[in-house]
C-alpha positions as CSV (number, residue, x, y, z in Angstrom):
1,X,-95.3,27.3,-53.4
2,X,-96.9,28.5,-50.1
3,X,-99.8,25.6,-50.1
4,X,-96.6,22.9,-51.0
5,X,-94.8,24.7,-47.9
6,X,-98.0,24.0,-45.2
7,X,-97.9,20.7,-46.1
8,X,-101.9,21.3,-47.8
9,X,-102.9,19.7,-51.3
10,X,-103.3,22.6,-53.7
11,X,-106.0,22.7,-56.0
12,X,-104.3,24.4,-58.9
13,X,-106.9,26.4,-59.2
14,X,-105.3,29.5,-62.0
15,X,-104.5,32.4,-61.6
16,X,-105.1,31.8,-58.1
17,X,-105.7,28.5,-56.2
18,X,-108.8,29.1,-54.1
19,X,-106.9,27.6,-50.7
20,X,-104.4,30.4,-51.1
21,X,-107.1,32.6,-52.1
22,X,-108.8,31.9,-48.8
23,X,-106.0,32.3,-46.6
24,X,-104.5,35.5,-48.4
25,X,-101.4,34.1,-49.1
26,X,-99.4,35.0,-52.6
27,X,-100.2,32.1,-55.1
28,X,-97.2,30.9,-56.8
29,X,-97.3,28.2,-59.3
30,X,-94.6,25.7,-59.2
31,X,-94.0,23.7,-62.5
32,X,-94.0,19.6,-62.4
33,X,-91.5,17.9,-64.3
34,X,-91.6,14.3,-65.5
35,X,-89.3,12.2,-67.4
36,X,-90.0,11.9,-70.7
37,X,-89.8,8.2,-72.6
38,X,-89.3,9.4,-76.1
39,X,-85.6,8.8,-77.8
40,X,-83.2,11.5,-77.3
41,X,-82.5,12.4,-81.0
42,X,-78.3,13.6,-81.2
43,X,-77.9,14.9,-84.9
44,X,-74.4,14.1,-86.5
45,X,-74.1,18.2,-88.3
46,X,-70.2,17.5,-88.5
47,X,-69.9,17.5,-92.2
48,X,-72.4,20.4,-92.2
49,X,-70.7,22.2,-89.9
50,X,-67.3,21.8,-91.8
51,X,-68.8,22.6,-95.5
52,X,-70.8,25.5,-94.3
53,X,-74.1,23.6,-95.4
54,X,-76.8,22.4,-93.7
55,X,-78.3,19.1,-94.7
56,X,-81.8,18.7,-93.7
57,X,-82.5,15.4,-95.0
58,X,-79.4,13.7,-92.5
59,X,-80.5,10.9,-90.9
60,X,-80.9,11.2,-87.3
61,X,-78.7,9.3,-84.7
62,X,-79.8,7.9,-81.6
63,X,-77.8,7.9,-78.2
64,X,-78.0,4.2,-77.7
65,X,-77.7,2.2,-74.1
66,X,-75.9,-0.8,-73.7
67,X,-75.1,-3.0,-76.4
68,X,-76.6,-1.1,-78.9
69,X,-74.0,1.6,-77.5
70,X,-71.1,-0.5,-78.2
71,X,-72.1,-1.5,-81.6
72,X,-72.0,1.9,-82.6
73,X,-68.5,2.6,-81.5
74,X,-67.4,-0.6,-83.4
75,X,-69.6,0.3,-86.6
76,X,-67.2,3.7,-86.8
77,X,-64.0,2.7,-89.2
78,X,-60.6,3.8,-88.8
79,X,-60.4,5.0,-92.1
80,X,-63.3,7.9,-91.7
81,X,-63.3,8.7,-88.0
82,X,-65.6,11.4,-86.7
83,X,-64.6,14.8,-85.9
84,X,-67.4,16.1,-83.3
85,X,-66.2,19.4,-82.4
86,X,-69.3,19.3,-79.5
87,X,-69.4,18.5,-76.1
88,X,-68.4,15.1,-75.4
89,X,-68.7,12.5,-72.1
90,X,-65.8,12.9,-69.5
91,X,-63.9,9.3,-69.5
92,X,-63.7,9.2,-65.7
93,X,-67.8,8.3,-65.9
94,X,-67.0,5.6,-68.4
95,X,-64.5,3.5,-66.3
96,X,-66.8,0.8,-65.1
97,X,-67.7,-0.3,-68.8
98,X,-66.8,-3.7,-70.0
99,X,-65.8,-2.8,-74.1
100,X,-62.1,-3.2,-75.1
101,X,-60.1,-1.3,-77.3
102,X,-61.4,-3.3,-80.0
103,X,-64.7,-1.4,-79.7
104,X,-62.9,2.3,-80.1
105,X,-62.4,3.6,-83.3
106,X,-61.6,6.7,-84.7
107,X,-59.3,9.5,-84.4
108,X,-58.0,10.9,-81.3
109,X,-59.6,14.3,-80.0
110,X,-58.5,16.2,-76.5
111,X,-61.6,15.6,-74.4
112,X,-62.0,18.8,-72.4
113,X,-61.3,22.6,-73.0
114,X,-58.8,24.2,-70.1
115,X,-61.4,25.4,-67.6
116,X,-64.6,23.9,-68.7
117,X,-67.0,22.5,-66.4
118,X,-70.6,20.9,-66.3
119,X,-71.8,24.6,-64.5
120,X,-70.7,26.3,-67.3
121,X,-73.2,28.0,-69.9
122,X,-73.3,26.6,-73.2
123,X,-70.8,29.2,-75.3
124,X,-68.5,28.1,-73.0
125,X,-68.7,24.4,-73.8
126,X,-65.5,22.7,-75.4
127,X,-67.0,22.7,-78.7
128,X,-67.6,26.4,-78.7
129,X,-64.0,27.5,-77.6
130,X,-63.2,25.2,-79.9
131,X,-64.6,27.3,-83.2
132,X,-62.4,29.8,-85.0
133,X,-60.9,33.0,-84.1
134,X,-61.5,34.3,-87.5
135,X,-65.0,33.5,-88.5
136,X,-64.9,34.8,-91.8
137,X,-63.1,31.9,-92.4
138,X,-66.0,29.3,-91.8
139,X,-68.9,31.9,-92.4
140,X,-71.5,29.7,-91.6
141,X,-70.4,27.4,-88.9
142,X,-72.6,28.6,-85.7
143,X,-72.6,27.4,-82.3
144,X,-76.4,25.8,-82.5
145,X,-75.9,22.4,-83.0
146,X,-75.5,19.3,-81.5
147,X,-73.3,16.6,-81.5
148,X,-72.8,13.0,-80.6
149,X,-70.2,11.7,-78.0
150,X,-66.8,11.1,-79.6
151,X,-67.5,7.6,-78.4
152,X,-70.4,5.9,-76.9
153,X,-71.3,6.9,-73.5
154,X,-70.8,2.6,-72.3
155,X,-67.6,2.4,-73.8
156,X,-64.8,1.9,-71.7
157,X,-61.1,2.9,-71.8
158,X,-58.9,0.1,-70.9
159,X,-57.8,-0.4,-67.6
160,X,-55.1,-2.6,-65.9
161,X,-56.8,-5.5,-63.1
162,X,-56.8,-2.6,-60.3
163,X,-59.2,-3.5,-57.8
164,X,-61.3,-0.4,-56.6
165,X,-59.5,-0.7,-53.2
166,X,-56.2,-0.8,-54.4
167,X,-53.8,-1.1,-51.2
168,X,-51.6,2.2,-50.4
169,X,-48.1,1.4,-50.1
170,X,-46.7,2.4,-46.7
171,X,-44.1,5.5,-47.6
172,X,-41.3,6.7,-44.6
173,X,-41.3,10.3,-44.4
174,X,-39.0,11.2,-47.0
175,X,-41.0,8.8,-49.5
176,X,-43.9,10.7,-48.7
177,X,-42.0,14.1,-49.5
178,X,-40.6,12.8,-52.6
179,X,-44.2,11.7,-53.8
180,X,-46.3,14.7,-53.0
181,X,-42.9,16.7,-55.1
182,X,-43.7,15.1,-58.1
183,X,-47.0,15.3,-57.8
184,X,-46.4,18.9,-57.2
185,X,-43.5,20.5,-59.4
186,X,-43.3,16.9,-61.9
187,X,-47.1,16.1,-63.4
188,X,-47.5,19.1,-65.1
189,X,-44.4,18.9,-67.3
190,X,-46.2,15.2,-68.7
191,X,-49.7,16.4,-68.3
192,X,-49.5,19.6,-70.1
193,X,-51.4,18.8,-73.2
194,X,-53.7,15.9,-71.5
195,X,-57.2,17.3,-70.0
196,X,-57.6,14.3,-67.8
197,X,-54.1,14.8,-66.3
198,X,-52.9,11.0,-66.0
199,X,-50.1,11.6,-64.7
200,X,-51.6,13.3,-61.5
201,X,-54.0,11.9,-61.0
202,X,-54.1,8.2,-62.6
203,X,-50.6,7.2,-61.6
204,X,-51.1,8.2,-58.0
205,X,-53.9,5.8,-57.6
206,X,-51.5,2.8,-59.5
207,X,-48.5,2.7,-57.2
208,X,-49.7,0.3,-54.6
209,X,-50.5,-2.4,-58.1
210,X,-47.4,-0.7,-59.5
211,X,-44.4,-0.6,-57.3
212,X,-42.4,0.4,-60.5
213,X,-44.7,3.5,-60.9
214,X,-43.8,4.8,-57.0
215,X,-40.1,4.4,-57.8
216,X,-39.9,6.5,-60.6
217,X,-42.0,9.0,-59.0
218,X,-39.4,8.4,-56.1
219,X,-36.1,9.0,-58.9
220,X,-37.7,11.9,-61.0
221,X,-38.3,14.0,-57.5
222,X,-35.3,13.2,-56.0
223,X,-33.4,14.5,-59.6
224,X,-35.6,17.2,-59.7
225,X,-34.7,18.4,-55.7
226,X,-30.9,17.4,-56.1
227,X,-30.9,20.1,-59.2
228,X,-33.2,22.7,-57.7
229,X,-32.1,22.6,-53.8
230,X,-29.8,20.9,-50.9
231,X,-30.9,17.5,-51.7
232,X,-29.0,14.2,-51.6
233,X,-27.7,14.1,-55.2
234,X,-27.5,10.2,-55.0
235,X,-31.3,9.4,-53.8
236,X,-32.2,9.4,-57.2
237,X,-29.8,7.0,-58.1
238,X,-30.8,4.3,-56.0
239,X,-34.8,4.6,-56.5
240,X,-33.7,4.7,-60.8
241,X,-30.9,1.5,-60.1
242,X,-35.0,-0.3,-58.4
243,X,-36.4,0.9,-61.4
244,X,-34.6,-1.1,-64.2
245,X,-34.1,-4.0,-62.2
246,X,-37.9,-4.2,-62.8
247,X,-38.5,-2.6,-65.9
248,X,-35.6,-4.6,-68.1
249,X,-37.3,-8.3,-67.7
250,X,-41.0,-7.0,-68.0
251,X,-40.2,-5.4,-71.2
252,X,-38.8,-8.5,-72.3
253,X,-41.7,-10.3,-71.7
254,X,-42.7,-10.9,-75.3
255,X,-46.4,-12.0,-73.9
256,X,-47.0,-8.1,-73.0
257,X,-44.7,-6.5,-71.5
258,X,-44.6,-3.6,-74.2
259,X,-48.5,-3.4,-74.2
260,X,-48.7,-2.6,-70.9
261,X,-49.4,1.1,-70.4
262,X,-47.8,1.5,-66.7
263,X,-44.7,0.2,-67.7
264,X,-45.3,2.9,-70.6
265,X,-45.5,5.8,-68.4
266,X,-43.1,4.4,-66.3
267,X,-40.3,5.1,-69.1
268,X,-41.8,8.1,-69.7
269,X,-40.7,9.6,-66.4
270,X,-37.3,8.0,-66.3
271,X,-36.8,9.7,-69.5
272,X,-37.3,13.3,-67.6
273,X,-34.9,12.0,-65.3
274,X,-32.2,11.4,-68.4
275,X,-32.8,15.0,-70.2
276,X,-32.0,16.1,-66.4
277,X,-29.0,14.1,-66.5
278,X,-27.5,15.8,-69.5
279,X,-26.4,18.8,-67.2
280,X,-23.3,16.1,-66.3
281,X,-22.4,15.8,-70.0
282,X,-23.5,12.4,-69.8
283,X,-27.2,12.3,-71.3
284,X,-28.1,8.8,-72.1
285,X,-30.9,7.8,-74.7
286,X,-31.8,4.2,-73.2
287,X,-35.6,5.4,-72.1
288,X,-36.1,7.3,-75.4
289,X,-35.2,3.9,-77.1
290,X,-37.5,2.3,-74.2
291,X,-40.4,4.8,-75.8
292,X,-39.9,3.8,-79.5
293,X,-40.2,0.4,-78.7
294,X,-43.3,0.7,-76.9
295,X,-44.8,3.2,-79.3
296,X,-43.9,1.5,-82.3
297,X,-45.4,-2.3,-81.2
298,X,-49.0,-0.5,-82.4
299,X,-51.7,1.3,-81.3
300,X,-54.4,-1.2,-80.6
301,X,-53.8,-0.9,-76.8
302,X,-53.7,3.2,-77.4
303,X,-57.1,4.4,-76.7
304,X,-57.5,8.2,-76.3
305,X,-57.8,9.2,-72.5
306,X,-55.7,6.4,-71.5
307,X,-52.7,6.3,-69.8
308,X,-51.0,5.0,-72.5
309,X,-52.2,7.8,-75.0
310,X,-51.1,10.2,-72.4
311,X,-47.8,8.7,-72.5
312,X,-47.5,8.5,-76.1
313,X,-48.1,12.5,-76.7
314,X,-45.2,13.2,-73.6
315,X,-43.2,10.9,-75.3
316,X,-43.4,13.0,-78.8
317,X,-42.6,16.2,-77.2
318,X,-39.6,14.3,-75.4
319,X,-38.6,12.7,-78.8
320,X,-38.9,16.1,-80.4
321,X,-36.8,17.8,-78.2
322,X,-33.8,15.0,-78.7
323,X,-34.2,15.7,-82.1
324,X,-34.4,19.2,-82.3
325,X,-31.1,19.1,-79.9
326,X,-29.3,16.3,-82.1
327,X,-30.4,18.1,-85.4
328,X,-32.3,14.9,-86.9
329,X,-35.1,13.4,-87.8
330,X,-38.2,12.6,-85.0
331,X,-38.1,8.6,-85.0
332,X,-41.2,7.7,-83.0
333,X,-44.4,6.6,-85.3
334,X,-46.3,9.7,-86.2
335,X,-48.9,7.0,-87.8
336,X,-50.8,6.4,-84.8
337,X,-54.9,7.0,-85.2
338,X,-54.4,9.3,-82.3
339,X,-52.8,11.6,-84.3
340,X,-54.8,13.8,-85.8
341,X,-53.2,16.5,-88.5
342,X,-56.9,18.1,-89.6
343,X,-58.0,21.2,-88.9
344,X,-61.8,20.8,-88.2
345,X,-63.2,22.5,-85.0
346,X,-62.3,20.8,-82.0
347,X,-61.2,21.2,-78.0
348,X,-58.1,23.1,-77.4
349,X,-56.1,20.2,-76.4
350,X,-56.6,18.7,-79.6
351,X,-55.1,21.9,-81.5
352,X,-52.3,21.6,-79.1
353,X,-51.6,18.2,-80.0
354,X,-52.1,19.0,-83.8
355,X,-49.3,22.0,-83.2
356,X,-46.9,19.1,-82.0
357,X,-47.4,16.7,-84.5
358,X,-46.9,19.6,-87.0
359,X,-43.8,20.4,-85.6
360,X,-42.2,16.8,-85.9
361,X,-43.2,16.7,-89.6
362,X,-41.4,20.1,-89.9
363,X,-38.0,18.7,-88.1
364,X,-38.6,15.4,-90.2
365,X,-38.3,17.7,-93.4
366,X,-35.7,20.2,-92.2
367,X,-33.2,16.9,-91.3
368,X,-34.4,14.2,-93.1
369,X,-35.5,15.3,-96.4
370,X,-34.0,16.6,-99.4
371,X,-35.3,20.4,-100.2
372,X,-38.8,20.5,-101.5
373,X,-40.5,23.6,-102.1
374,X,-43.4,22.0,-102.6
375,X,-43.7,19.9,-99.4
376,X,-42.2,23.2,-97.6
377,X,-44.7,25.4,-99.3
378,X,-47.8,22.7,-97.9
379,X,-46.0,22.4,-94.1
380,X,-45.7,26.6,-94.4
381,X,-49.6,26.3,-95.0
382,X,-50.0,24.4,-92.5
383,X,-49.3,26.4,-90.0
384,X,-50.5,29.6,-91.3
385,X,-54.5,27.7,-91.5
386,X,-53.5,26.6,-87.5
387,X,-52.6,30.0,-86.9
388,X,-56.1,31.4,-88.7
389,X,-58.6,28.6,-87.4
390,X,-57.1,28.1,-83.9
391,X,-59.4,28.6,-80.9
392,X,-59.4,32.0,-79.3
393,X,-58.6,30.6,-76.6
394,X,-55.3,30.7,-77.4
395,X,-55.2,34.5,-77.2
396,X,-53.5,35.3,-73.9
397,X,-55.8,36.8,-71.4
398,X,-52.7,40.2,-71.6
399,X,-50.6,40.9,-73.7
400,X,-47.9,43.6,-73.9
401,X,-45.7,44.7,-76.6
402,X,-41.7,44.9,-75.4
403,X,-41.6,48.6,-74.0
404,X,-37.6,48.9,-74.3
405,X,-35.4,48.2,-72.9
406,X,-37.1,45.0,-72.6
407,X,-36.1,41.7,-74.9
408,X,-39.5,40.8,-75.2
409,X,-43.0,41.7,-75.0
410,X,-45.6,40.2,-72.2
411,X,-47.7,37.5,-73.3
412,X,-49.7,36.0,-70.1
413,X,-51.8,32.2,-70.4
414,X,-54.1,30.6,-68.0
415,X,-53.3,27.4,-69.3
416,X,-50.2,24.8,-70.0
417,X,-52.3,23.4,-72.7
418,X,-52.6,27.2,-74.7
419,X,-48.5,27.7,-73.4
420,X,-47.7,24.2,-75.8
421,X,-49.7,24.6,-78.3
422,X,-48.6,28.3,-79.6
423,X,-44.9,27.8,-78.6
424,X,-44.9,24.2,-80.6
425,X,-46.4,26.2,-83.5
426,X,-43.8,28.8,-82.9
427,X,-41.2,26.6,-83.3
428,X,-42.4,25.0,-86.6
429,X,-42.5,28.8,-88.2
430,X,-38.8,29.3,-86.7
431,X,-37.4,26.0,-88.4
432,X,-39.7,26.6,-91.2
433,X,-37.6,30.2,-92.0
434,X,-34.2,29.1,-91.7
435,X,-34.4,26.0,-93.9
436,X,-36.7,28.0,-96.1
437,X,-35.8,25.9,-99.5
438,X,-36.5,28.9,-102.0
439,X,-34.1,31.8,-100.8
440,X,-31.8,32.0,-103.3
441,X,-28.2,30.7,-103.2
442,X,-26.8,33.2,-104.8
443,X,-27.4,36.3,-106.6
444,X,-28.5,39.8,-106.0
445,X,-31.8,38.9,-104.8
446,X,-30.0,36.5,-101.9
447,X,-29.3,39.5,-99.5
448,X,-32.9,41.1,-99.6
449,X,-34.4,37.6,-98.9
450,X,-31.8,36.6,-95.9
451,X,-32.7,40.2,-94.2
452,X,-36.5,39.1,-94.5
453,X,-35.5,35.7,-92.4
454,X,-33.5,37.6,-90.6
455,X,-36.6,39.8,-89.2
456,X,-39.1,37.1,-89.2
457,X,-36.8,34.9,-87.0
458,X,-36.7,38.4,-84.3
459,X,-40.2,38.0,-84.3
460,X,-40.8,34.8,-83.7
461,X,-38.1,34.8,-81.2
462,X,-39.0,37.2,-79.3
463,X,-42.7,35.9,-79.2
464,X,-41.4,32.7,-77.8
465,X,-39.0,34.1,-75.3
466,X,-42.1,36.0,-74.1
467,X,-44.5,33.5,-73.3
468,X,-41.8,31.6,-71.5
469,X,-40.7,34.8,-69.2
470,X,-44.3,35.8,-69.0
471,X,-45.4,32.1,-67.6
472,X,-42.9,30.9,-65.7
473,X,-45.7,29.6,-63.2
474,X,-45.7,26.7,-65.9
475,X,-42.0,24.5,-66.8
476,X,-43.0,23.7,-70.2
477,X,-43.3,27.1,-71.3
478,X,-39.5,27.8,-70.0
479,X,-38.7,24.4,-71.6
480,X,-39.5,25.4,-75.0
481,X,-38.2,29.1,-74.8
482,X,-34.6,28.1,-74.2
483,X,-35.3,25.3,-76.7
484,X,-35.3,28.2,-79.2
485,X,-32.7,30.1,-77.3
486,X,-30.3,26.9,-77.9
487,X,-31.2,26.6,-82.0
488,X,-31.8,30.2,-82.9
489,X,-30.2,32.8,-79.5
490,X,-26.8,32.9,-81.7
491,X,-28.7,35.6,-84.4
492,X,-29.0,38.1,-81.8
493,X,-26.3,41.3,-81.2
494,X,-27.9,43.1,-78.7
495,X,-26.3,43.1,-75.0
496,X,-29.9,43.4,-73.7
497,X,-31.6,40.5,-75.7
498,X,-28.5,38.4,-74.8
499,X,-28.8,39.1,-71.3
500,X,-32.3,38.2,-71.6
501,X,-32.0,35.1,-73.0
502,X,-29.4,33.9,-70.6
503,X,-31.7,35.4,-67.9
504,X,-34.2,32.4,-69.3
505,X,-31.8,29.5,-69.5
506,X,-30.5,30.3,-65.9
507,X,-33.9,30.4,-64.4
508,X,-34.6,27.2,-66.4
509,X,-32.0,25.4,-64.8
510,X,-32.3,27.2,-61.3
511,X,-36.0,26.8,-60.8
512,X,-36.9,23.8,-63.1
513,X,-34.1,21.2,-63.1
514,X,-33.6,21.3,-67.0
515,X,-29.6,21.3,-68.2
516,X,-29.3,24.9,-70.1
517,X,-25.0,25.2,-68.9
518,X,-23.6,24.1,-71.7
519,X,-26.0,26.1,-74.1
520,X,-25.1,29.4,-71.9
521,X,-21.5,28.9,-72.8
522,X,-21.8,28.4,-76.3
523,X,-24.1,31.3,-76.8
524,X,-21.4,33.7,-74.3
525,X,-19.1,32.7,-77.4
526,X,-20.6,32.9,-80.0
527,X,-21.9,36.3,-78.5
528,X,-17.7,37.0,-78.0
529,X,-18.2,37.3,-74.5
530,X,-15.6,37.0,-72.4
531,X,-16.4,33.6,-70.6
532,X,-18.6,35.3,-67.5
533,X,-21.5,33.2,-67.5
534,X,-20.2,30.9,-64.5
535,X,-20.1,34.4,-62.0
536,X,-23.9,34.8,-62.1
């Protein structure tokens, strides 16, 4: 205001303060704002929200400070845990707390939408990408509401005795290249459902505490360069070889050794490195059975936004791809409280991780489980309700249908996070419709049921193959195509959609450093090609 600006005490005088009156300048009224020392009232409208009723006579919660603040995170039990599909407080801001794990409770939700941010307007808060595409389905869930943090805003996630100044270890040249790679072309692979990207970003600032973290950043990098360009194919070996001889006696130490998240994620990344490996023929499982163990000690040291949870979810997806490749069971704990199998609004990485966790039950009744329509029928539903109440957010931002003679229509994402949850959920349909329990065996009904698989495995195929060719910007979304390509590529007779789907596994290989070779040559035969696979 102009009397503000000349450094002159304003009367305040309305409409017009005399001093501005007197001096002909145009009065403008500047508001005063003071804090106010009421409570700040959060109302809990979850249940509300989720029955389509609105309770009026709730009782009101309070966001609570300090200890108060902790209490209520220990008052919530495991056995109802609160589903808050409303904004909630970013973990990096609760760091400095002093509560343990012990003082979390409750399930597991993704903590930020892809692309949200604090200058963003209300509809686009996490909780409002994270209602339902179909609202008809909830018809009276709306976006005015408020909700408490998933935890309280004091609690802390658990972190490993790193001082604030942890030292940087000194790196040669070639260190430094192999570190900024990972960083680079090897974090997004583990961080693709994880909205706090650990593994950029939190194991970066560990490898001075850690040495064992830099070294397999060092191995996965190297692997990755000695598969994707002119790089010394043994590098990797010798950074991998400094691995274990660290790794093997800390796991043994029974007094924590398998509670200790950065050891976790440690085994997380040398298990990359083995699935690279396979390209030689000689995959070996010892990190996978390095993940069991640590997953399957408990989850009392697993709090969500931790390392350690972010390792646990990379770890499914790596378990589910061994087991989708080996035709059996998943054999990590799907138990965990993370894991969360509802369907209640929430952020988009949650429905990501819910499309994963589907997907291992799915595998875990197609291999392990005698037929069941009935547990089939519920799985089926499953994914249909995921596929009505999913964010819209999942939509791609274009989309294309296959003009021929393309395989497969266009399908672009803006996010990993969207690319992993739909092609998860894809998956779990295509599995879902080959081991579908009641076509008939035999019989003159057999032949019209088979040709309806038949189509609905096209479709889905086709879909998946297209948000992999589409998004190539993003590995995981290649990863999963030729996934598909490797269980369900055999079905298809057309020279184009074959060509097509080598096109994928070659580029997966090329560009990406995962082993596709051997599922090229058993698709050229099964095709009957003529073995030409090795001239392109």
């Amino acid at each position: 205001m102009p009397c503000r600006e000349n450094h002159l005490k304003c009367d305040r005088l309305t409409p017009k303060c005399s001093r501005c009156i007197n001096s002909g300048n145009d009065c403008r009224v500047a508001y005063k704002f003071k804090l106010s020392k009421e409570i700040v009232t959060y109302i809990d409208e979850t249940s509300a929200l989720v029955s389509g009723r609105a309770s009026d006579d709730e009782a009101p919660r309070h966001l609570l400070d300090g200890a108060s603040s902790t209490a209520l995170g220990a008052n919530h039990a495991p056995e109802d845990p609160p589903h808050h599909p409303g904004p909630i407080n970013h973990p990096r801001a609760l760091h400095n707390g002093t509560a343990g794990p012990s003082a979390f409770s409750g399930r597991a939700q993704g903590l930020l939408s892809p692309g949200s941010g604090a200058d963003e307007s209300p509809d686009r808060s996490p909780g409002a990408m994270g209602m339902t595409r179909n609202h008809r389905s909830l018809p009276h869930i709306t976006r005015n509401y408020v909700s408490e943090p998933q935890y309280p805003i004091t609690q802390v996630m658990p972190q490993p005795n790193v001082g604030k100044h942890a030292p940087r270890p000194s790196m040669s040249g070639e260190e430094a290249h192999l570190f900024r790679h990972y960083i680079q072309h090897i974090a997004i692979c583990l961080d693709t459902c994880d909205p706090l990207r650990n593994f950029e970003l939190v194991v970066p600032q560990r490898i001075g505490t850690y040495p064992i973290l830099l070294k397999a950043t060092f191995a996965i990098a190297a692997r990755h360069l000695s598969r994707t360009s002119e790089y010394d194919p043994l590098a990797s070996n010798r950074y991998h070889n400094q691995c274990l001889t660290q790794l093997i006696p800390m796991i043994d130490d029974a007094a924590g050794g398998l509670s200790d998240e950065n050891l976790f994620a440690a085994t997380i990344i040398l298990r990359m490195l083995e699935e690279m490996d396979a390209i030689t023929g000689n995959e070996s499982h010892g990190h996978l059975l390095g993940i069991h163990a640590f997953v399957n000690i408990g989850d009392q040291y697993m709090v969500p936004g931790s390392l350690s949870a972010a390792a646990y979810w990379a770890g499914l997806r790596q378990e589910i791809y061994s087991a989708i490749i080996s035709q059996s069971r998943v054999k990590i704990n799907l138990d965990h409280f993370i894991v969360d199998r509802s369907l209640q609004p929430a952020d988009d990485y949650t429905w990501s991780n819910r499309a994963v966790v589907n997907l291992a039950d799915v595998l875990n009744y197609c291999f392990d489980a005698p037929p069941s329509p009935t547990q089939w029928a519920a799985l089926d539903e499953h994914c249909r309700r995921w596929e009505e109440l999913r964010p819209s957010s999942f939509e791609p931002f274009f989309y294309q249908e296959r003009q021929i003679p393309d395989a497969f229509p266009q399908s672009w994402h803006h996010s990993s996070c969207h690319i992993t949850g739909i092609q998860y959920h894809l998956l779990a349909q295509l599995f879902l419709a080959q081991f579908d329990p009641t076509i008939p065996r035999v019989g003159t009904k057999r032949t019209s049921a088979m040709k309806k698989v038949t189509q609905r495995i096209d479709e889905l195929m086709r879909r998946l193959c297209g948000i992999g060719a589409s998004n190539q910007w993003a590995p995981p979304a290649m990863f999963e195509a030729s996934t598909g390509i490797a269980m369900f590529g055999d079905r298809f007779e057309e020279r184009v959609d074959q060509e097509a789907m080598l096109d994928i596994l070659r580029r997966t290989e090329s560009d990406h450093a995962r082993p596709t070779k051997a599922v090229q040559q058993q698709l050229t035969r099964a095709w009957g090609w003529m073995p030409s696979y090795e001239e392109h």
